[in-house]
C-alpha positions as CSV (number, residue, x, y, z in Angstrom):
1,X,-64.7,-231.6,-25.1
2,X,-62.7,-228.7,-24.3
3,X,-62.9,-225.1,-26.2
4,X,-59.7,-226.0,-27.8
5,X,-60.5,-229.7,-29.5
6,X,-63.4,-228.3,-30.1
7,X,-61.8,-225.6,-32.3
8,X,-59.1,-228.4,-33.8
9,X,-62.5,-230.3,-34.6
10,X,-63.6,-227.5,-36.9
11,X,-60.0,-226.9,-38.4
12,X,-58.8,-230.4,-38.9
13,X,-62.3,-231.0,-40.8
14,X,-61.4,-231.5,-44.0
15,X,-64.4,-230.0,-46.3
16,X,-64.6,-227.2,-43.9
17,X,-65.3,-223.8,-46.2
18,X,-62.3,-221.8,-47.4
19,X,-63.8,-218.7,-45.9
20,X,-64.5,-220.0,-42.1
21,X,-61.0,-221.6,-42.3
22,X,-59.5,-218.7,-42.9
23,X,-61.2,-216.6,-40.2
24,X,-60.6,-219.4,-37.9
25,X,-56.8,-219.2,-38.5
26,X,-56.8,-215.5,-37.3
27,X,-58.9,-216.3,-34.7
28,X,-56.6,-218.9,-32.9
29,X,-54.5,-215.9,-33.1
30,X,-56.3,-214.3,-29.9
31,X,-57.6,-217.1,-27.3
32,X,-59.9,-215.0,-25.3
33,X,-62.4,-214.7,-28.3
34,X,-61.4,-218.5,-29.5
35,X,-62.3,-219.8,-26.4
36,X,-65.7,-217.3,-26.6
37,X,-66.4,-218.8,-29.9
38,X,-66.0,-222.4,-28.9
39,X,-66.6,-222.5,-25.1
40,X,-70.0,-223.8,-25.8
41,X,-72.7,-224.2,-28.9
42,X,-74.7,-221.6,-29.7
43,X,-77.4,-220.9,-27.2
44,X,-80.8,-222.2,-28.6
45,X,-83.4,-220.9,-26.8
46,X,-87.6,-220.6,-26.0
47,X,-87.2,-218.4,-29.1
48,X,-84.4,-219.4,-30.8
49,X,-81.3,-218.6,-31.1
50,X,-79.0,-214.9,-31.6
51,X,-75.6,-214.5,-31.6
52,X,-72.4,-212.4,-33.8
53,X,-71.4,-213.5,-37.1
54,X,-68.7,-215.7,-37.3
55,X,-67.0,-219.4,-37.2
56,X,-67.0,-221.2,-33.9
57,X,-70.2,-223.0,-31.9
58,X,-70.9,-220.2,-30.3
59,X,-71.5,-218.2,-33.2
60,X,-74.1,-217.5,-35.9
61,X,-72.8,-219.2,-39.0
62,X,-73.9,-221.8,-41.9
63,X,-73.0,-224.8,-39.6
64,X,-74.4,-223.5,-36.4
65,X,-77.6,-223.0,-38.8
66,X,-78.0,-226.2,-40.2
67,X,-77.4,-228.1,-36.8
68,X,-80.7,-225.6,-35.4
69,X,-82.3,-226.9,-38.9
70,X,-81.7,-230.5,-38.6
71,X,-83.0,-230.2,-34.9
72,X,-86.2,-228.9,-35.7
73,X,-86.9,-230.9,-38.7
74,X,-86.2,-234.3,-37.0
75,X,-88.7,-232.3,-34.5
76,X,-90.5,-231.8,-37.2
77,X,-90.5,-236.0,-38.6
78,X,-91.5,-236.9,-35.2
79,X,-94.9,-235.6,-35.8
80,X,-95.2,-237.6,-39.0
81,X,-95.8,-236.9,-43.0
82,X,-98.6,-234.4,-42.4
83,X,-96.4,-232.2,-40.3
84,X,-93.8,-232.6,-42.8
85,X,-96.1,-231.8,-46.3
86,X,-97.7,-228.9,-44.4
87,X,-93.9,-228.0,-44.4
88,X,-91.8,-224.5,-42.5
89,X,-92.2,-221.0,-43.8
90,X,-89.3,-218.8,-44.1
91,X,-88.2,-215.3,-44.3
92,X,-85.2,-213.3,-43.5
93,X,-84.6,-209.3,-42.9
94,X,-81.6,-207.4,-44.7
95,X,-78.7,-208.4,-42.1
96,X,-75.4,-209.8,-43.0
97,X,-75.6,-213.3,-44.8
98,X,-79.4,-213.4,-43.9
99,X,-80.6,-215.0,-47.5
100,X,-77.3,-217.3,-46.9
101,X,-78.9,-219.0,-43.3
102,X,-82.4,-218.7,-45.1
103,X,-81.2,-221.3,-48.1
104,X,-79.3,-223.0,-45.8
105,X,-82.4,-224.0,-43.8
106,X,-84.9,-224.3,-46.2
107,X,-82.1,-226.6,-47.7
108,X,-82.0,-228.6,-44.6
109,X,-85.7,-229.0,-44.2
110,X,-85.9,-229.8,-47.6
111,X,-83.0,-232.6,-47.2
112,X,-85.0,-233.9,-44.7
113,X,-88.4,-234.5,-47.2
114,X,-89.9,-231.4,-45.2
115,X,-91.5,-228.8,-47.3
116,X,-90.2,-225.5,-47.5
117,X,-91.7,-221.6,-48.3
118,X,-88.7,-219.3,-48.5
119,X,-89.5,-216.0,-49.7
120,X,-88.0,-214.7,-52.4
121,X,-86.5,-211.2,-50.9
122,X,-86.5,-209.3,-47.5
123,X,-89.6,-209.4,-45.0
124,X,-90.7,-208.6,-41.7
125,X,-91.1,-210.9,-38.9
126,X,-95.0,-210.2,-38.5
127,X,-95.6,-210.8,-42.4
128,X,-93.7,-214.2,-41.8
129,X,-95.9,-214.6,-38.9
130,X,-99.4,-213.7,-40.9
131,X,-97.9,-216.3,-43.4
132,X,-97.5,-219.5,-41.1
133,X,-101.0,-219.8,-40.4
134,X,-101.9,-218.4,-44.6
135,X,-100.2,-221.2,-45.8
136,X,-101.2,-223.6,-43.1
137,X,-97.6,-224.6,-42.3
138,X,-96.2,-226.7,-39.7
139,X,-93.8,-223.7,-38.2
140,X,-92.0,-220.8,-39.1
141,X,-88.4,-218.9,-39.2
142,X,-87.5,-215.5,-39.6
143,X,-83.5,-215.2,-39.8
144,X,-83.2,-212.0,-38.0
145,X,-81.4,-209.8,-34.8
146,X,-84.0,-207.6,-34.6
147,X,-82.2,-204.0,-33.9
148,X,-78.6,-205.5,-32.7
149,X,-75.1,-204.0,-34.3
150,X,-74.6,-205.2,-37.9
151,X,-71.9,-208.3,-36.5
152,X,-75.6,-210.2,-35.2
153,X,-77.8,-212.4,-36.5
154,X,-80.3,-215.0,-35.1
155,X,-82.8,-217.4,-36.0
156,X,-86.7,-217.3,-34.6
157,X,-89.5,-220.2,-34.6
158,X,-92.8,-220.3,-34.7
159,X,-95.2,-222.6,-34.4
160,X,-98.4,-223.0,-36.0
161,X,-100.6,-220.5,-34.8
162,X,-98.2,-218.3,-35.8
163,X,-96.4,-217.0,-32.4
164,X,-93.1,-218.0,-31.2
165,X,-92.8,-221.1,-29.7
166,X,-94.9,-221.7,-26.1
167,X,-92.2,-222.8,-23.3
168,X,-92.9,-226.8,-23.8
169,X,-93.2,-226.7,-27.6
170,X,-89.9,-224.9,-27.2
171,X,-88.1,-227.2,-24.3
172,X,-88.8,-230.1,-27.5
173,X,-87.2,-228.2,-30.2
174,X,-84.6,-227.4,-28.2
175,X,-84.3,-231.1,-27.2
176,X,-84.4,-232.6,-30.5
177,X,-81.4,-229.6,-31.5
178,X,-79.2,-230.8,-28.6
179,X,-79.7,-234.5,-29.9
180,X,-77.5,-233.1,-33.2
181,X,-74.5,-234.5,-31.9
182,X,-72.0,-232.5,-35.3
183,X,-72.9,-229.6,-37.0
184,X,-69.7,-229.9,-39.1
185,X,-71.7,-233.3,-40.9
186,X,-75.4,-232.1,-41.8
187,X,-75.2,-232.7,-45.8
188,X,-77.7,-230.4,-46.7
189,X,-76.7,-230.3,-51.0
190,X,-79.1,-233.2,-51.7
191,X,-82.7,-232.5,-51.3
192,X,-85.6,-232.6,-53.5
193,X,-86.1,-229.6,-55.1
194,X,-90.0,-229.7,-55.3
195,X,-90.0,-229.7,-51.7
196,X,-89.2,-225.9,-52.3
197,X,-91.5,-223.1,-52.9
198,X,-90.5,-219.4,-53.6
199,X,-92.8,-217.4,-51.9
200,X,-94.0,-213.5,-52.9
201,X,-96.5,-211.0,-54.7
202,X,-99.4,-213.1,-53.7
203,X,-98.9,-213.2,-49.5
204,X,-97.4,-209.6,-50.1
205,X,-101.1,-208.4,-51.0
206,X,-102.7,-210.3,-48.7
207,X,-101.2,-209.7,-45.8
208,X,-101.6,-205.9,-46.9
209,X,-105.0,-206.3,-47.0
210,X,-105.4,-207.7,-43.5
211,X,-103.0,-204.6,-42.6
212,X,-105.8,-202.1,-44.1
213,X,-108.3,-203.8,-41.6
214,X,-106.7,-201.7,-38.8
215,X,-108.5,-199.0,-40.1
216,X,-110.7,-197.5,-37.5
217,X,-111.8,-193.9,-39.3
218,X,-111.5,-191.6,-43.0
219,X,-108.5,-190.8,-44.0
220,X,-107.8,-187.4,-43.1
221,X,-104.9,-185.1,-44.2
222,X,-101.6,-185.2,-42.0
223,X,-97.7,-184.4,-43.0
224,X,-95.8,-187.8,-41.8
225,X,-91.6,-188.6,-42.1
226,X,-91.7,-192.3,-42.3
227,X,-88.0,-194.3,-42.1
228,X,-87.2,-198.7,-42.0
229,X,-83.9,-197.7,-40.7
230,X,-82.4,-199.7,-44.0
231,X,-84.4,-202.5,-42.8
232,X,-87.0,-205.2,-44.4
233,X,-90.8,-202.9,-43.9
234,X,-89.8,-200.1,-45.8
235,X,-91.7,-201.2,-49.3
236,X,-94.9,-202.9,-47.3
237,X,-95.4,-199.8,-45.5
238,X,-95.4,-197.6,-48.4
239,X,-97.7,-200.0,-50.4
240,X,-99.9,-200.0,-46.9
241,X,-100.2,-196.0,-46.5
242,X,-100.7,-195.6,-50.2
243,X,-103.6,-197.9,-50.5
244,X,-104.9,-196.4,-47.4
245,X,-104.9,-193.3,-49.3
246,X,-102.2,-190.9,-47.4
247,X,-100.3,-188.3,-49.4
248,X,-98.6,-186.4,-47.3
249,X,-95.9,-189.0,-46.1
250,X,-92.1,-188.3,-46.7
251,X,-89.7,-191.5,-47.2
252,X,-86.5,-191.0,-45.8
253,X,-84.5,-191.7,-49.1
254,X,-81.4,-192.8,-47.6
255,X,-82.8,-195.2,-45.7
256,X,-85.4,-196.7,-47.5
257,X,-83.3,-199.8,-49.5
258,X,-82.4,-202.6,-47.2
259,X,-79.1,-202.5,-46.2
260,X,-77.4,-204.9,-43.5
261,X,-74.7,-202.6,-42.4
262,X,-77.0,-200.0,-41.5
263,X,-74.7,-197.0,-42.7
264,X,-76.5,-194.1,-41.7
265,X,-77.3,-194.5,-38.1
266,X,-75.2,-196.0,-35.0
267,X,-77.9,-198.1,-34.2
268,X,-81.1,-199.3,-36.1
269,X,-83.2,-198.9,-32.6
270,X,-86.0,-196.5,-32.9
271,X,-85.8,-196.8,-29.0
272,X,-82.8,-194.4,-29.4
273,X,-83.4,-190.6,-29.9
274,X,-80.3,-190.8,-32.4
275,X,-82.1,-193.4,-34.8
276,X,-84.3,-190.6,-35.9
277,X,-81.6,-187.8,-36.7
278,X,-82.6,-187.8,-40.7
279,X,-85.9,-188.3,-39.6
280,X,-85.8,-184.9,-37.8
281,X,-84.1,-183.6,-40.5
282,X,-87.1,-184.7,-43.0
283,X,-89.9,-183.4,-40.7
284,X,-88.6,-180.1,-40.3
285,X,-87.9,-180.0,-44.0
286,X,-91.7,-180.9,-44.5
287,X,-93.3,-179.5,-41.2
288,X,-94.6,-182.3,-40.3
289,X,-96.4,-183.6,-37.6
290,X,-95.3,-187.3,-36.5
291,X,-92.0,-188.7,-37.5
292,X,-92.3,-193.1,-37.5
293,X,-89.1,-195.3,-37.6
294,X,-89.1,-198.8,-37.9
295,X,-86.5,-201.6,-36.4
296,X,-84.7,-203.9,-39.1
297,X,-87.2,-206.8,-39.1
298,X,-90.2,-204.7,-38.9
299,X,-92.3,-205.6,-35.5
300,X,-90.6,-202.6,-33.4
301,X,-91.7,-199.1,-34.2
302,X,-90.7,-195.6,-32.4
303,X,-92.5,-192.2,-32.8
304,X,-91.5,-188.9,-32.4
305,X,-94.4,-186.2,-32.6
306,X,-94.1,-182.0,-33.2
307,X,-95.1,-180.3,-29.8
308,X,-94.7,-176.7,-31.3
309,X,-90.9,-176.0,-30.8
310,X,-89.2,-179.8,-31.2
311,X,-90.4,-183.2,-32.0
312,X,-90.4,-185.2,-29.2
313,X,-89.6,-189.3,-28.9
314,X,-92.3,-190.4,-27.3
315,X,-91.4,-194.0,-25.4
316,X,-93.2,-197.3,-25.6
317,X,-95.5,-197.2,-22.6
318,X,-96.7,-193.8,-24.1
319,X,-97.2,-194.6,-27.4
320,X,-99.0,-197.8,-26.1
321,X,-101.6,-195.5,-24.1
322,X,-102.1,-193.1,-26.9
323,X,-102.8,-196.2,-29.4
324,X,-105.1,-197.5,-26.4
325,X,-107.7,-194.2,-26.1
326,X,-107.8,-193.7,-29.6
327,X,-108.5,-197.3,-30.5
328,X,-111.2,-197.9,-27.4
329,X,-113.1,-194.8,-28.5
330,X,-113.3,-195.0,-31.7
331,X,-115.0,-198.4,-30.9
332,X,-116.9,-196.7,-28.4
333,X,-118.4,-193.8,-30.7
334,X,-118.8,-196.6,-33.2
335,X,-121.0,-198.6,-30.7
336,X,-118.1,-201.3,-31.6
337,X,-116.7,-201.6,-27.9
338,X,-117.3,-205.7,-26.5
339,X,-118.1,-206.4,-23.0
340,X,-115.9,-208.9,-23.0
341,X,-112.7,-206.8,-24.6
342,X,-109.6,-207.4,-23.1
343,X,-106.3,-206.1,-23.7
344,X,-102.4,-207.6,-23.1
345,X,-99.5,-206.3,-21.7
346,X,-96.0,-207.7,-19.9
347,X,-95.3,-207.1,-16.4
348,X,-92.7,-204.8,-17.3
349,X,-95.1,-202.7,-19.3
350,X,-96.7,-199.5,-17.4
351,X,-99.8,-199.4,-15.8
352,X,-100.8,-196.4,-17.7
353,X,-102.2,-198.5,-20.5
354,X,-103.8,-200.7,-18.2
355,X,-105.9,-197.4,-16.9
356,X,-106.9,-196.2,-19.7
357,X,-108.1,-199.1,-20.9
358,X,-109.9,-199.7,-17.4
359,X,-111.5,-196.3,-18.2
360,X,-113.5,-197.5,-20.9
361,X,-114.5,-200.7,-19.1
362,X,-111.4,-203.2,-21.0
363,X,-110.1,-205.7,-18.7
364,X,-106.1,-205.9,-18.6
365,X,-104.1,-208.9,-18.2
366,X,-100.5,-209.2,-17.7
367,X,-98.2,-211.8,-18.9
368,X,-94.5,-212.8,-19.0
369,X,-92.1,-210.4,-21.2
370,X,-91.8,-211.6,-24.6
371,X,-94.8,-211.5,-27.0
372,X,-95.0,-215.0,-27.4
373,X,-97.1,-215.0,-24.5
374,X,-99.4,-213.0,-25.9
375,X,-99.4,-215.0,-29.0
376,X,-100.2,-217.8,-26.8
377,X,-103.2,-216.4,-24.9
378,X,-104.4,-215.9,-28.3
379,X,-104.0,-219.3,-29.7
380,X,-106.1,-220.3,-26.2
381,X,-108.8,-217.8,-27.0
382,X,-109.0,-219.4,-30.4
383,X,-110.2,-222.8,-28.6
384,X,-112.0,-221.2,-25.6
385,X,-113.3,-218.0,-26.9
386,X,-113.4,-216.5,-23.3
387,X,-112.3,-212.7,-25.0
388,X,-112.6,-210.2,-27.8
389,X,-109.1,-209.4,-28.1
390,X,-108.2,-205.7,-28.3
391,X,-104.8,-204.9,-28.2
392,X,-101.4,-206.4,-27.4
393,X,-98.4,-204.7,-26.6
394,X,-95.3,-204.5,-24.5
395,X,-93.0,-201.6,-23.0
396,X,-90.0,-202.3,-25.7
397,X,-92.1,-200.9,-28.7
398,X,-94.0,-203.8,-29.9
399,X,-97.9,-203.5,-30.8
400,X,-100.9,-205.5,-32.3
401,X,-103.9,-204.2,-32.9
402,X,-105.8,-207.0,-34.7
403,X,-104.7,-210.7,-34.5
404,X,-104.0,-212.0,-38.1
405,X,-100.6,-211.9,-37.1
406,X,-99.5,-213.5,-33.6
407,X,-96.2,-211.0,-32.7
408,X,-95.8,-207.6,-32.3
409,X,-96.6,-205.5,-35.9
410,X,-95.1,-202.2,-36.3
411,X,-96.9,-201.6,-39.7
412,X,-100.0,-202.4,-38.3
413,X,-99.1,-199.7,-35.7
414,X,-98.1,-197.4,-38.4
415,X,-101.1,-197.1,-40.1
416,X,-102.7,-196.7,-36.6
417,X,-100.3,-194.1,-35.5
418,X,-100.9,-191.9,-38.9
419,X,-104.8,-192.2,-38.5
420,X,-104.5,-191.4,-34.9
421,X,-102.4,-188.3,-35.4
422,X,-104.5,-187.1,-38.5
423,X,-107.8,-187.9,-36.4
424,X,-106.3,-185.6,-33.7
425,X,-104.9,-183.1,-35.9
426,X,-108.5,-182.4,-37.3
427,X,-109.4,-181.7,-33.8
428,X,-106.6,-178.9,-33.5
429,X,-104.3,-181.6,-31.4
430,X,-101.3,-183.4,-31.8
431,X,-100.4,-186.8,-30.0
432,X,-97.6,-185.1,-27.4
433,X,-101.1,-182.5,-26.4
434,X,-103.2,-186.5,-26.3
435,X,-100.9,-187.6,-24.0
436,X,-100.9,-184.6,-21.2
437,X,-104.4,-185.2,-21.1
438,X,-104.1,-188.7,-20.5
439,X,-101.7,-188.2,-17.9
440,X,-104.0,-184.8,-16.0
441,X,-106.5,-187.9,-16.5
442,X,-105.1,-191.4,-15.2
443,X,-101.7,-189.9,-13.2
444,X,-98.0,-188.8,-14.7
445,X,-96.5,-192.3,-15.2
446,X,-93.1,-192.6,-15.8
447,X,-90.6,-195.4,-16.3
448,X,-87.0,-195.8,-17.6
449,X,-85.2,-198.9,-18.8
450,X,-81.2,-199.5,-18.0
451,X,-79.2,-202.2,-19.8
452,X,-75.9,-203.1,-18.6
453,X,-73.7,-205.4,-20.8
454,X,-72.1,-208.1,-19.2
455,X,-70.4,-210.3,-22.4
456,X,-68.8,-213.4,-22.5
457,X,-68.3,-216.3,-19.2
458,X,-67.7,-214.1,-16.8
459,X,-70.4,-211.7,-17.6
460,X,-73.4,-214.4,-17.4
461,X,-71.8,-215.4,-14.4
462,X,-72.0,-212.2,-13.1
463,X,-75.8,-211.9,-13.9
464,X,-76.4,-214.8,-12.1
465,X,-74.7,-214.2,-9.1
466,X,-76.7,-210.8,-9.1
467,X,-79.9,-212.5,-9.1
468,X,-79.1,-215.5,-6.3
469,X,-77.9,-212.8,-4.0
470,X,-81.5,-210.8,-4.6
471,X,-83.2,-213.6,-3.9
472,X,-80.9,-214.6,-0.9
473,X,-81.3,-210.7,0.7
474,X,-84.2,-209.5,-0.5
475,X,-84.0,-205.4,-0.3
476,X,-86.3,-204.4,2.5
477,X,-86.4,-201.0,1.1
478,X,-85.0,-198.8,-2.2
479,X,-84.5,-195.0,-1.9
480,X,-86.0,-195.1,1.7
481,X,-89.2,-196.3,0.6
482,X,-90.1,-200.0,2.4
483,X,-90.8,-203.2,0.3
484,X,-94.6,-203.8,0.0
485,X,-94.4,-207.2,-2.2
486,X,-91.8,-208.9,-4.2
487,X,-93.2,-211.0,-7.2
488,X,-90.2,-213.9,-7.9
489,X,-91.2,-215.3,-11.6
490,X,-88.6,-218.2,-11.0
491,X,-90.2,-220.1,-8.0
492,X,-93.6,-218.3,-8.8
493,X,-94.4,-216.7,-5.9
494,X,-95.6,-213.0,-4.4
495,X,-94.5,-212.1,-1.0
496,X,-96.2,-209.3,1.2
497,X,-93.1,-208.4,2.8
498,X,-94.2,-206.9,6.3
499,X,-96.5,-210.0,7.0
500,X,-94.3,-212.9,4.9
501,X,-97.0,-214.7,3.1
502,X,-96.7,-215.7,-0.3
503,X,-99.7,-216.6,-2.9
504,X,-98.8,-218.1,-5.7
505,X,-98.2,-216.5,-9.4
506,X,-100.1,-218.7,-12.4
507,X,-98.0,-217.4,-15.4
508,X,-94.6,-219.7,-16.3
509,X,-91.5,-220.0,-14.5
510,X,-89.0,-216.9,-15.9
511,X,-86.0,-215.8,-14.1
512,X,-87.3,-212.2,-13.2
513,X,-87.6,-210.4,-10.0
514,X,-89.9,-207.7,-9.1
515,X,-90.1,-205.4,-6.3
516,X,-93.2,-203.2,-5.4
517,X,-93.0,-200.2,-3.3
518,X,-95.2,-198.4,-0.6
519,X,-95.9,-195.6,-2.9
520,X,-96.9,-197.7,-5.9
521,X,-93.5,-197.5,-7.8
522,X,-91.9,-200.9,-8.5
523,X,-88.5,-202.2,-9.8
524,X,-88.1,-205.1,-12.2
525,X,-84.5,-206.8,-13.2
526,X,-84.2,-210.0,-15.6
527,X,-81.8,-211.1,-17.8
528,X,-82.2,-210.3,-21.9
529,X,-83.2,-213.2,-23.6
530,X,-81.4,-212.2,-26.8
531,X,-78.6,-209.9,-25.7
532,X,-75.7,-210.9,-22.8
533,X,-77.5,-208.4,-20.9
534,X,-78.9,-207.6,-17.5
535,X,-82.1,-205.4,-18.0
536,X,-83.3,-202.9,-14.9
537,X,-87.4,-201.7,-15.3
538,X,-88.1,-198.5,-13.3
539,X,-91.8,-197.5,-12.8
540,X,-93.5,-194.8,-10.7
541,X,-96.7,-192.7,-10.7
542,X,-97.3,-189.1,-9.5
543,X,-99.7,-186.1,-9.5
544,X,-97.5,-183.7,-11.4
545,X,-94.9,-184.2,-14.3
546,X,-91.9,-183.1,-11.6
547,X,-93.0,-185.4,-9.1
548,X,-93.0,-188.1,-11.1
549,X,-89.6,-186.9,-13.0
550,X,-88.1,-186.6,-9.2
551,X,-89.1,-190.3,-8.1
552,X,-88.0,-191.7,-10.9
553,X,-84.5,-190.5,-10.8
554,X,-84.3,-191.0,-7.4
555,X,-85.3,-194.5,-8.2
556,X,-83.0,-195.7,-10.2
557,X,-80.2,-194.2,-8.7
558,X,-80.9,-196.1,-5.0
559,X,-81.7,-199.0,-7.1
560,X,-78.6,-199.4,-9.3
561,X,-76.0,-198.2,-6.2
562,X,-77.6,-201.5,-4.7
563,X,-77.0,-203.9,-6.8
564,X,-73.2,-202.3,-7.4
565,X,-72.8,-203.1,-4.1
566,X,-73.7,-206.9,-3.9
């Protein structure tokens, strides 16, 4: 079926919504972005699915929600009446028509005699994921986009462990959601209404006081400017620091109350420098020492800490290796450290981490990017008990200290941060000083992350003709420095260039290439998994701040006037 019947389909359907009609008759008024909306369905992927607002298959709406909804419950049936009584739990941030795709599913499920926890307001992703494996339940969704512009929305699964879907459990949902032939025809108004269950006040507290567990030390006094970006944490984190018993936190007022368009900022990334301008504005209001912002759907958080004359962002590697030393020796002092600790990371995650967890004896193990697959090492260890898991983390800002929920926490990492900054302020410090003397310590690491948009057809045809050419001329060198090893994550294999022998890699087929230099920098590229994006990772190590400053710019700029040039 063509872009076009496919778009007649939707307008010649006659109990098609009044609302979607209407868009869809100014739509067919452009036929570039009809033809985006229809040219395909929705992309359902290993985690789910993300996309903009708006009628069309290849858009988030209620249809392109129920069809991912009747897929996974038929998934769901196949499994038989326990899977179904144990039943989905649901949440949803504060984007655009969030609580509209959260009914809708938990309507579908329920249509389909599968049990379904929807909670009653906004909640972060890692509270949904804490509540899967509370409540026992078969799966989980979160209708999120994480930190994308206010037209996106998207749809995560879980399974029952509580992480997102593991590759094969995810290759069968999105099976059984390919099987849904029309997404125009899923009746999802008669269900059994017993088969839903409001959910609220009573996971709230305890997942709080799992939260509170993070606690490694006394409460000791330190000036914080806290901000959810007008996203879902905003409440839970205030209810987390006040039973921990800090005072001296300041609420950014204007963006404490969820709020899908996200009015005060450009973008709700606390990535960006820009995502904490209030922030800054708070902090020097309050002289305080550590300002926190959270993304939208709560697992992403962003620091910026007072040196003395500015507060500086410090970036997701850094954060991670500050987290890391004072986590490992508090343990240590405590006489709390296992021999068998280990700590995760992603292979586009810094090194740094990895050394100072080495320094106090912690293995580190990579895996791929995404936290699912540190949600599924986890689930293993629950079986195997071969480790005493640590920490978690990966370069894009997502952290777990303690593993009652199975993705990336960022208020569990903001009750960590706040201890760790009062811990250090008692000792006349503040984190930007911790992390100098991690760096005179283990090496000035450095890396830098560039994302190039390339929407639409053409775009991911463009990303994959990028990545075939790669692998069919491998670069012998970048920035005059030769090739020691390329690691290719789609065939599985590392290469030691000057020889040409290859070993194999034992993590999961993933369509990422990356290079490792003579002088132990290294180069990643992969394509987003949630954004029409192609992402470049830039690493490098040196003995002094300039050094390493120097390489990396030199770096990226060699790297990126390659690939222009393919």
């Amino acid at each position: 079926m063509t872009w076009k019947q496919r778009m007649q389909k939707w307008l010649s359907f006659e109990t098609l919504d009044v609302k979607t009609k209407e868009q869809l008759q100014v739509l067919a008024q452009d036929e570039q972005l009809a033809e985006d909306a229809f040219y395909q369905d929705l992309v359902f992927g290993t985690g789910g699915m993300r996309g903009e607002i708006g009628p069309g298959t290849n858009r988030m709406n209620v249809y392109t929600v129920r069809k991912a909804s009747k897929g996974i419950a038929d998934y769901i049936e196949s499994f038989g009446k326990e899977a179904m009584n144990r039943g989905v739990a649901i949440a949803f941030d504060n984007r655009r028509m969030s609580p509209e795709f959260a009914e809708e599913t938990a309507r579908t499920f329920a249509a389909s005699g599968i049990r379904a926890y929807v909670y009653e307001s906004t909640r972060t992703t890692p509270q949904l994921s804490f509540s899967v494996r509370e409540l026992n339940a078969f799966m989980g969704i979160v209708i999120t986009a994480s930190h994308n512009p206010p037209e996106y929305n998207g749809y995560k699964v879980y399974g029952e462990d509580g992480a997102q879907l593991n590759l094969e459990a995810a290759d069968r949902v999105i099976e059984f959601v390919g099987r849904v032939e029309d997404e125009l025809t899923i009746d999802n108004e008669h269900y059994d209404s017993s088969l839903l269950e409001i959910l609220g006040e009573e996971l709230d507290r305890k997942y709080i006081a799992q939260v509170l567990t993070v606690q490694e030390a006394s409460v000791q006094p330190i000036s914080v400017v806290f901000t959810p970006l007008h996203g879902a944490s905003g409440e839970t984190v205030r209810r987390v620091l006040d039973e921990a018993g800090y005072t001296g936190v300041h609420y950014v007022a204007e963006q404490m109350a969820p709020d899908g368009e996200f009015p005060t900022v450009e973008s709700p990334n606390p990535e960006e420098s820009a995502a904490f301008d209030l922030a800054r504005e708070y902090g020097e209001q309050h002289a305080s020492d550590l300002l926190i912002a959270i993304d939208p759907d709560g697992d992403r958080v962003g620091a910026a800490v007072w040196t003395g004359t500015q507060y500086e962002l410090l970036t997701g590697n850094q954060t991670g290796g500050i987290l890391l030393e004072y986590l490992l020796s508090q343990k240590k002092a405590k006489g709390e450290l296992p021999d068998n600790g280990r700590i995760f990371k992603t292979i586009v995650t810094s090194g740094f981490g990895e050394a100072v967890a080495n320094s106090y004896g912690v293995d580190s193990e990579d895996v791929l990017t995404g936290f699912k697959f540190i949600g599924e090492k986890l689930n293993e260890n629950d079986k195997q008990h071969e480790f005493t898991f640590l920490f978690g983390y990966e370069e894009s800002y997502g952290y777990l200290i303690r593993d009652f929920a199975r993705d990336k926490d960022a208020v569990q990492a903001t009750l960590l941060l706040v201890e760790a900054a009062a811990y250090y302020k008692k000792q006349g410090k503040n984190l930007y000083a911790v992390l100098n003397e991690l760096f005179e310590r283990h090496g000035f690491y450095r890396e830098l992350l560039v994302s190039v948009t390339k929407k639409g057809i053409e775009g991911a045809r463009d990303i994959t003709r990028l990545l075939d050419g790669l692998r069919a001329q491998p670069p012998q060198s970048i920035a005059g420095i030769a090739v020691e090893k390329v690691e290719d994550y789609e065939s599985r294999t590392r290469t030691v260039v000057a020889v040409g022998t290859s070993e194999a890699i034992v993590l999961p087929r993933s369509n990422v290439l990356k290079y490792f230099l003579e002088d132990g920098s290294w180069v990643c590229l992969r394509p987003s998994g949630t954004e029409p994006k192609v992402k470049y990772y830039f690493g490098v190590k040196a003995d002094t701040q300039q050094e390493s400053d120097e390489k990396l710019e030199l770096l990226k700029e060699a790297f990126l006037d390659l690939v222009s040039n393919r």
